[in-house]
TORVEX-687070 format. One line per field, with one value per residue (C-alpha): z, y, x. Coordinates in Angstrom, 1 decimal, padded with zeros to 4 digits. Each point is the difference from the previous one (the first is absolute). Example, Ala and Ser with C-alpha at 12.3 -4.5 7.8 and 13.67 -1.06 7.14 Angstrom:
# residues 2
w c(007.8 | -000.7)
v c(-004.5 | 003.4)
u c(012.3 | 001.4)
//
This chain:
# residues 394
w c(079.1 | -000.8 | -000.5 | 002.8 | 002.5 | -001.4 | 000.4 | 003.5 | 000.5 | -001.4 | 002.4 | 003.1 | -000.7 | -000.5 | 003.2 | 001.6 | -002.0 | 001.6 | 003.4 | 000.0 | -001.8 | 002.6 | 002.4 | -002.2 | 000.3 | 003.9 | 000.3 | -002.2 | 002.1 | 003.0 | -001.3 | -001.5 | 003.8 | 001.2 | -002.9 | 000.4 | 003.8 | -000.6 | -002.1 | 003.3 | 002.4 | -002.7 | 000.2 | 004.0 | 000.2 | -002.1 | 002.1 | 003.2 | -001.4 | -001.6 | 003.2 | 002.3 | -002.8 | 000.4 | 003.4 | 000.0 | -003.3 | 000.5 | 001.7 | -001.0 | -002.7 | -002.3 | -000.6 | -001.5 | -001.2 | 002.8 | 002.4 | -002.0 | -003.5 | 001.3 | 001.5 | -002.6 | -003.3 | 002.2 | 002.0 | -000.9 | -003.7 | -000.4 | 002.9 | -002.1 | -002.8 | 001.0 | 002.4 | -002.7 | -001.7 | 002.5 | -000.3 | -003.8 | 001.1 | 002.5 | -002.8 | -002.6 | 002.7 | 000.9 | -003.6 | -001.5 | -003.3 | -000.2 | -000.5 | 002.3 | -002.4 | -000.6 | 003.7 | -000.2 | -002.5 | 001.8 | 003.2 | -001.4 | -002.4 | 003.2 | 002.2 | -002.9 | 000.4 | 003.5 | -000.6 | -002.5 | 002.3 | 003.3 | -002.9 | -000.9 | 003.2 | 001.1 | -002.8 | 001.6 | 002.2 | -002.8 | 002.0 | -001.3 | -003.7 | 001.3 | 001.3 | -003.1 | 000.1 | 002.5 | -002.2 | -003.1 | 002.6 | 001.5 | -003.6 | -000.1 | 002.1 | -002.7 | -002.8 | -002.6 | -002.7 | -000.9 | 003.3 | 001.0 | -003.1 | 000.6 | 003.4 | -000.5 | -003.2 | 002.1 | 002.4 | -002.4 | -001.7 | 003.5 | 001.1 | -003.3 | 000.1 | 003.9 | -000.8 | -003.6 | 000.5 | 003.8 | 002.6 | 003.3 | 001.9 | -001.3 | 001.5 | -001.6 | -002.8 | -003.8 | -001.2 | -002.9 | 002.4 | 000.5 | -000.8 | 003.4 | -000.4 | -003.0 | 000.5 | 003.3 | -002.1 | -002.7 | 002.5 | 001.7 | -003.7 | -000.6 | 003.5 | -001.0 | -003.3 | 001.6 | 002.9 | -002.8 | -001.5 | 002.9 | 001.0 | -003.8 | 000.6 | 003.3 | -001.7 | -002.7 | 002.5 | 002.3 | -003.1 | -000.8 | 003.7 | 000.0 | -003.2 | 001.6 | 003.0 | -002.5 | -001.6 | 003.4 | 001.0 | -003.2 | 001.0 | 003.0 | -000.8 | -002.6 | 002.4 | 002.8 | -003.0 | -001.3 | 003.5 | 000.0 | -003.6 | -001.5 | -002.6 | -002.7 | 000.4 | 000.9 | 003.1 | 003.7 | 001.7 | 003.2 | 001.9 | -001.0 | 001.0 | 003.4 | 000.0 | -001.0 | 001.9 | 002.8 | -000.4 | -000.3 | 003.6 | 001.1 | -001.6 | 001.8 | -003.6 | -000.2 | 000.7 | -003.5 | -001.5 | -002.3 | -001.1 | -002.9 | -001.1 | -003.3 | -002.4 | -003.3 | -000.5 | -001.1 | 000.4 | 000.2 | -002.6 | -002.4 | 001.2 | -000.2 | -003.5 | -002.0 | 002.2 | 002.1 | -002.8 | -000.3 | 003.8 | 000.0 | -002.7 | 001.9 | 003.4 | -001.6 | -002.1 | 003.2 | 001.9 | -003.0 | 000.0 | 003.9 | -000.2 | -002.2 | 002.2 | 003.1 | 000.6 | 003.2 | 000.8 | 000.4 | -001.9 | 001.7 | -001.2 | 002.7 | -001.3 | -003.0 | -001.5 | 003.3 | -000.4 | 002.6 | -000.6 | 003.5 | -000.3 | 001.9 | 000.5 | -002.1 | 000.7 | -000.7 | -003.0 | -001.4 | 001.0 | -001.7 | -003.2 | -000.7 | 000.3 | -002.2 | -002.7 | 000.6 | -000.3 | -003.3 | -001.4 | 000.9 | -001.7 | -003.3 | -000.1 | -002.4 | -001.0 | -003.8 | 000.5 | 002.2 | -000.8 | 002.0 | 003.0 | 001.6 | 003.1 | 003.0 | 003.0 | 003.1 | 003.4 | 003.4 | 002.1 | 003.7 | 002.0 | 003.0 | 003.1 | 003.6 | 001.7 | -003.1 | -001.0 | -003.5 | 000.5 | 000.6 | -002.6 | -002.7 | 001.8 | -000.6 | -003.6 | -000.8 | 001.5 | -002.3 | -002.9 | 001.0 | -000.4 | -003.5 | -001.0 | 000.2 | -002.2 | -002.9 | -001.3 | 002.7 | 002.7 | 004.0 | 002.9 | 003.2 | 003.0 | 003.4 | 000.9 | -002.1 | 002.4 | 003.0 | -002.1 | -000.9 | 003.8 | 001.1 | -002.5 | 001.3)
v c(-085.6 | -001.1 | 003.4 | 001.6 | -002.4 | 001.2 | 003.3 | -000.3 | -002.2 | 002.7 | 002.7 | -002.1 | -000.2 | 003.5 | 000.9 | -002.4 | 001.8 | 003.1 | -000.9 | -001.9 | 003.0 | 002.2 | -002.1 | 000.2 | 003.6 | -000.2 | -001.8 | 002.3 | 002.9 | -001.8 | -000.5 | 003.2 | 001.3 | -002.3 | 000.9 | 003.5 | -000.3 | -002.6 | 003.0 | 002.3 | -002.6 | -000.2 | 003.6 | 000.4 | -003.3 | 001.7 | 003.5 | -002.0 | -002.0 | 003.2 | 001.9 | -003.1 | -000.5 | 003.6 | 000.2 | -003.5 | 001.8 | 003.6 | 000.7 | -003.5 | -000.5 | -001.1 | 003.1 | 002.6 | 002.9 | 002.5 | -000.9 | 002.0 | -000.6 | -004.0 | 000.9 | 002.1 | -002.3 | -003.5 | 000.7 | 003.7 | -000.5 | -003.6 | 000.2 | 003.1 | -001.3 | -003.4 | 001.9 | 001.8 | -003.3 | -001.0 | 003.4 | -001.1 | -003.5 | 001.6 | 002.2 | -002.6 | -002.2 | 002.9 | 001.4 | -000.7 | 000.6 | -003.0 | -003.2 | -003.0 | -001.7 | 003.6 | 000.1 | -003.4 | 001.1 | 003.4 | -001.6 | -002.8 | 002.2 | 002.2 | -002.1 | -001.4 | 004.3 | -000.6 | -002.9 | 002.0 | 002.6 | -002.2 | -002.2 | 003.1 | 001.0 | -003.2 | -001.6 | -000.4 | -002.8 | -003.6 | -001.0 | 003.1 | -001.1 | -002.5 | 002.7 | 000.2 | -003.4 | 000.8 | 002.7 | -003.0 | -002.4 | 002.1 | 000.3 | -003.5 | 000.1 | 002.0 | -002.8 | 002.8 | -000.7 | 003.4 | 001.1 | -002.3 | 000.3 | 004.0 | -000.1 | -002.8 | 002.6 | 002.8 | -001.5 | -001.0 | 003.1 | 001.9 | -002.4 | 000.4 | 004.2 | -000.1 | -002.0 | 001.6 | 003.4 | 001.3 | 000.0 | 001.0 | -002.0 | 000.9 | -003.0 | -001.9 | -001.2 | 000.3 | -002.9 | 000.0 | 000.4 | -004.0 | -003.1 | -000.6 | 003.4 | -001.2 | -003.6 | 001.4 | 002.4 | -003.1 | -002.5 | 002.3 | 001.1 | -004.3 | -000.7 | 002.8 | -001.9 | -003.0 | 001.0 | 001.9 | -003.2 | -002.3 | 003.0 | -000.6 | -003.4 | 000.3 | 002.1 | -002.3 | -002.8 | 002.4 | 001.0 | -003.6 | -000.6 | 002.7 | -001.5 | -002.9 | 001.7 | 001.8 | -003.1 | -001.6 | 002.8 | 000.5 | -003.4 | 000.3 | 003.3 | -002.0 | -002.7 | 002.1 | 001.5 | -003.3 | -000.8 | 002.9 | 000.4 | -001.9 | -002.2 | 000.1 | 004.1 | 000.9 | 002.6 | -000.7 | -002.7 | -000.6 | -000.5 | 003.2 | 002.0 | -001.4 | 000.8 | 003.7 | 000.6 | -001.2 | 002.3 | 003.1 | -000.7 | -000.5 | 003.7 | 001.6 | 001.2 | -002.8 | 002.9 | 001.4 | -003.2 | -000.7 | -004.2 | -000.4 | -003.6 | -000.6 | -003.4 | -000.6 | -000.3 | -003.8 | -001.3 | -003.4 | 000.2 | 001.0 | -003.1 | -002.1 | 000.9 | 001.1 | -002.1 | 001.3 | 001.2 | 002.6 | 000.7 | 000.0 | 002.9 | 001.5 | 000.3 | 000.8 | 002.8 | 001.2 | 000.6 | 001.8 | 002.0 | 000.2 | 000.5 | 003.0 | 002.2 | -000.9 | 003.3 | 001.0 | -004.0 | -003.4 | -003.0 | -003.5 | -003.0 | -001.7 | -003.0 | -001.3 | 003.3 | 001.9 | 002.9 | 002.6 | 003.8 | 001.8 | 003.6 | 002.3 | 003.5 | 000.4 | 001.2 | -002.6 | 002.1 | -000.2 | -003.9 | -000.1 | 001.9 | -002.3 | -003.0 | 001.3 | 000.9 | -003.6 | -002.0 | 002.1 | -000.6 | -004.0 | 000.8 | 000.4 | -002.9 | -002.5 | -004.1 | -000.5 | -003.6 | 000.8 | 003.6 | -001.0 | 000.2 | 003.1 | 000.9 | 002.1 | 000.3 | 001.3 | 001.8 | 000.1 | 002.6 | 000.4 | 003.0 | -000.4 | 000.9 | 000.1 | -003.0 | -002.7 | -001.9 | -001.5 | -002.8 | 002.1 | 002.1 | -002.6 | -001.6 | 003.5 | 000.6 | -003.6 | 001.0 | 002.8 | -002.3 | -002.4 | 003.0 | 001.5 | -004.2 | 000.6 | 002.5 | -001.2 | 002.2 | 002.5 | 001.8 | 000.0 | 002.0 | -002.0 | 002.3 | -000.7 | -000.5 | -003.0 | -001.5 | 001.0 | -001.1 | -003.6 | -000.7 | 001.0 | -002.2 | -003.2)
u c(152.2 | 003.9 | 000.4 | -001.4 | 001.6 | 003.5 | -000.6 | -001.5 | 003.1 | 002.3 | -002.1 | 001.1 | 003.5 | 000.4 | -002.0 | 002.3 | 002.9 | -001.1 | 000.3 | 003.2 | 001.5 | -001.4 | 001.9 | 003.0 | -000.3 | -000.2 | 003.0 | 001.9 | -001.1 | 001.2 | 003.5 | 000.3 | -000.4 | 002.6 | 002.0 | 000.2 | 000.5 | 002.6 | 002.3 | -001.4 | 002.0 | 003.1 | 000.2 | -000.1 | 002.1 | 002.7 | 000.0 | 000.5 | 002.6 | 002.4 | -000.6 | 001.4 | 002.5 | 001.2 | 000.3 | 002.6 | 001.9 | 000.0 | 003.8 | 001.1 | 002.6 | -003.1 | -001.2 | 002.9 | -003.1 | -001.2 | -002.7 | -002.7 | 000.7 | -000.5 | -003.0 | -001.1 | 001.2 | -001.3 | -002.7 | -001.4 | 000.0 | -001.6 | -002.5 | -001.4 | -000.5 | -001.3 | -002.6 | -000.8 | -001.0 | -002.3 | -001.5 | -000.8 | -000.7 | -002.6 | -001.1 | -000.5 | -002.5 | -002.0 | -001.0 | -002.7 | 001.0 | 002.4 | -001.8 | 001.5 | 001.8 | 002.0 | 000.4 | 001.7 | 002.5 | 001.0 | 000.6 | 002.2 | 002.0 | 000.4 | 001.1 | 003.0 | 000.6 | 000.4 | 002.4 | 001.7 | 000.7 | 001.0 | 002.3 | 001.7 | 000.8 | 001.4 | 001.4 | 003.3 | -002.3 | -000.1 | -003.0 | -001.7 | -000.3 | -002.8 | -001.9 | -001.8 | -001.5 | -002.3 | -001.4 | -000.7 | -001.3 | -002.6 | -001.5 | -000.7 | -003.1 | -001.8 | 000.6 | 001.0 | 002.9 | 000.2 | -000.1 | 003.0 | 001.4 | 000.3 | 001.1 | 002.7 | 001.7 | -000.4 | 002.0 | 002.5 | 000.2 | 000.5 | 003.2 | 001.7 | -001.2 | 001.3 | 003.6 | 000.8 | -001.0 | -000.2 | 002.5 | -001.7 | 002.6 | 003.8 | 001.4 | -001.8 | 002.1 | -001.2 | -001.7 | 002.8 | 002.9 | 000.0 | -001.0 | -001.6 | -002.0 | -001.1 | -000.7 | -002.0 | -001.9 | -000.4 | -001.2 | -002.3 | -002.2 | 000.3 | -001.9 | -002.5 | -000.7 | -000.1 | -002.3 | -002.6 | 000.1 | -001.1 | -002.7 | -001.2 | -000.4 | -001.5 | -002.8 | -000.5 | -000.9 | -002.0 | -002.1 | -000.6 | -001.4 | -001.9 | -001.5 | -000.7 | -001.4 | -002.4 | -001.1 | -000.6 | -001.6 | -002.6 | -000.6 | -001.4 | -001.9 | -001.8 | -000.4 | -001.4 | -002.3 | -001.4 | -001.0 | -002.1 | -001.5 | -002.5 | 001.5 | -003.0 | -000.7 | 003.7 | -001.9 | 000.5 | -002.0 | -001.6 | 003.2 | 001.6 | -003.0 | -000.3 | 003.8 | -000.9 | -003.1 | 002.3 | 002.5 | -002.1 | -001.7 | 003.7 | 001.0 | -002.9 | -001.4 | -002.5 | -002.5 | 000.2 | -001.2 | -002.5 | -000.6 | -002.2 | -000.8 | -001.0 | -001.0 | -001.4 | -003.9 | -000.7 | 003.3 | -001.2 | -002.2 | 002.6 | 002.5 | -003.0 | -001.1 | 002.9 | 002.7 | 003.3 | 001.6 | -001.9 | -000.8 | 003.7 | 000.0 | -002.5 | 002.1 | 003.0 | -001.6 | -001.4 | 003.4 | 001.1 | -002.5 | 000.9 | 003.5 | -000.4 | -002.0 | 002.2 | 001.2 | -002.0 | -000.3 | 001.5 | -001.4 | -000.7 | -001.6 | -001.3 | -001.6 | -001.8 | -001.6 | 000.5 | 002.3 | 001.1 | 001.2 | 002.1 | -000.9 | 001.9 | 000.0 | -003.2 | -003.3 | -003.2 | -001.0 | 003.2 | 000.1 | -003.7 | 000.9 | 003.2 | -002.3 | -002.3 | 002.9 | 000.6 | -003.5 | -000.7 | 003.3 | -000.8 | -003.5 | 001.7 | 002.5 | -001.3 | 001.7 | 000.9 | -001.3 | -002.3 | -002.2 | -003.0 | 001.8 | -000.7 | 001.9 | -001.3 | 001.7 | -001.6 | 002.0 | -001.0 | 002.5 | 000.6 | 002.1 | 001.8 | -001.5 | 001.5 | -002.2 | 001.3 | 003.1 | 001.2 | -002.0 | -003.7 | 001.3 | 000.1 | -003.7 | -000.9 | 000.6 | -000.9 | -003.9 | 000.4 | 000.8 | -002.6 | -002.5 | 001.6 | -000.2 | -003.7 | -000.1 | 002.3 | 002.8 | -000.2 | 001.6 | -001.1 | 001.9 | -000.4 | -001.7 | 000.2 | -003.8 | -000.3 | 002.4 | -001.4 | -003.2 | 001.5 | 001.3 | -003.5 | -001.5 | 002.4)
//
């Protein structure tokens, strides 16, 4: 029994695993789209900004090239490329050959492109070193240190590729020539390092709430679940099938329903005679039994020996034939202590029909029972005339 309870324990968490990292998912999705429209709005934000920028420096004494080589080498030339980014960016989201976390990575390692490309067109601008920060930061959301990792020495690599071996802007001066350029250039890789490492920490103390949140959360799943299992049989009780019968009238589906209501012949001889020990072996050997056919069902225990299987989207053979399986595998179970018990179970079943709600339909297959109870280790299907039969007879 120790056993069984850890591994019906362990089953929770991982159902509850399962949905929390579905939500995980969700959220990833969500801030991937934000991502990948955020590098959409640096990209449009930076067009706007060279073409106002060339209208105030075209003519002036800033600008010593001709009017379209500037706009060529400063706004031609990096708006092509960076729109060509988002074309893989847009690319990347809408395949369905990349799985999402390879989606993640292509739009972050694009967007430090995109930086790349803006930084080496501007890198006479200090303020444009930082640009790359915004890149590492939005990876932070995702809780990856790879992924961070990654982004924050791509962005590295392209500052010291951009300053040591490209000069798109010849007045910018080498990053040799001085001691400024180089303590610039210096400073600049520092605050990366720097930055990467807060983001690393930032992770680490995300990942250790969203442990927490997990635990919380596995917490109250198993909560919510031992409110509605049985605690001797580990199946749902009364109050969960109320809760599910509910819910099915609510969904409009309640019309594919079949309730069957089953108990064990004798129970209270067998409690009386052999004690509750083994009535207890008896119930829980019964919901086993239960639990393993459950594929076209739900198992309830509803009380003492009274147990209750939801059928949906069955026909009443099939409903009949699984009960059957059931009351002759029950026929064969037999007690070590005990071998002259012999258990029998007998069903009484009840479809949904338009003039009845949950409640008649449990009244109903209970009548159905209370005929099959008569019999001993048999099955009855409740019909509609012995209603109108019983009503007439009140």
């Amino acid at each position: 029994m120790g056993e069984g309870n850890r591994m019906k324990k362990e089953n929770l968490e991982t159902a509850s695993l399962t949905e929390m990292e579905k939500g995980d998912k969700r959220i990833d999705r969500d801030w991937l789209l934000l991502h990948y429209k955020t590098t959409i709005g640096v990209v449009v934000f930076a067009v706007i900004v060279e073409c106002l920028l060339s209208l105030l420096f075209v003519g002036s004494d800033l600008v010593t090239i001709p009017t379209e080589r500037y706009i060529f080498k400063y706004i031609a030339v990096p708006s092509s490329l960076n729109f060509i980014c988002i074309g893989v960016e847009t690319w990347a989201l809408r395949s369905k050959y990349l799985s999402q976390e390879q989606k993640i990575y292509t739009v972050s390692l694009v967007f430090v492109f995109i930086c790349f490309v803006l930084f080496c067109a501007h890198s006479r601008l200090t303020a444009i070193y930082y640009i790359f920060t915004g890149a590492i930061m939005l990876t932070t959301i995702y809780a990856d240190y790879w992924l961070t990792s990654i982004t924050a020495a791509m962005s590295i690599i392209s500052i010291a590729v951009s300053e040591i071996f490209i000069r798109w802007n010849p007045m910018k001066p080498y990053v040799f020539d001085s001691m400024l350029e180089f303590g610039d250039f210096l400073v600049s890789i520092l605050v990366l390092f720097a930055f990467s490492a807060a983001c690393m920490v930032v992770i680490r103390f995300e990942k250790k709430k969203n442990e927490a949140s997990y635990q919380k959360e596995i917490e109250r799943y198993e909560l919510k679940q031992s409110i509605n299992r049985d605690e001797l049989t580990g199946i749902y009780n009364r109050k969960a099938m109320h809760e599910a019968l509910g819910a099915l009238e609510e969904q409009d589906s309640f019309e594919t329903c079949i309730l069957a209501t089953a108990d064990i012949d004798y129970f209270k001889g067998i409690n009386d005679s052999w004690g509750h020990s083994a009535g207890d072996w008896c119930l829980k050997e019964f919901a086993r039994i239960l639990t393993e056919n459950e594929r076209h069902y739900t198992p309830f225990r509803y009380g003492g020996d009274e147990f209750c299987l939801l059928f949906e989207n069955v026909t009443m053979e099939e409903a009949v034939s699984i009960c059957d399986r059931i009351r002759r595998q029950v026929e064969e179970l037999s007690l070590k202590d005990h071998p002259q018990i012999k258990l029998t179970a007998s069903f009484g079943l009840a479809a949904y029909a338009p003039y009845i709600d949950a409640t008649r339909l449990f009244i109903h297959s209970d009548h159905a029972l209370y005929d099959a109870k008569k019999l001993r280790n048999s099955i009855c299907i409740y019909e509609k005339d012995r209603l109108e039969k019983s009503q007439w007879m009140k």
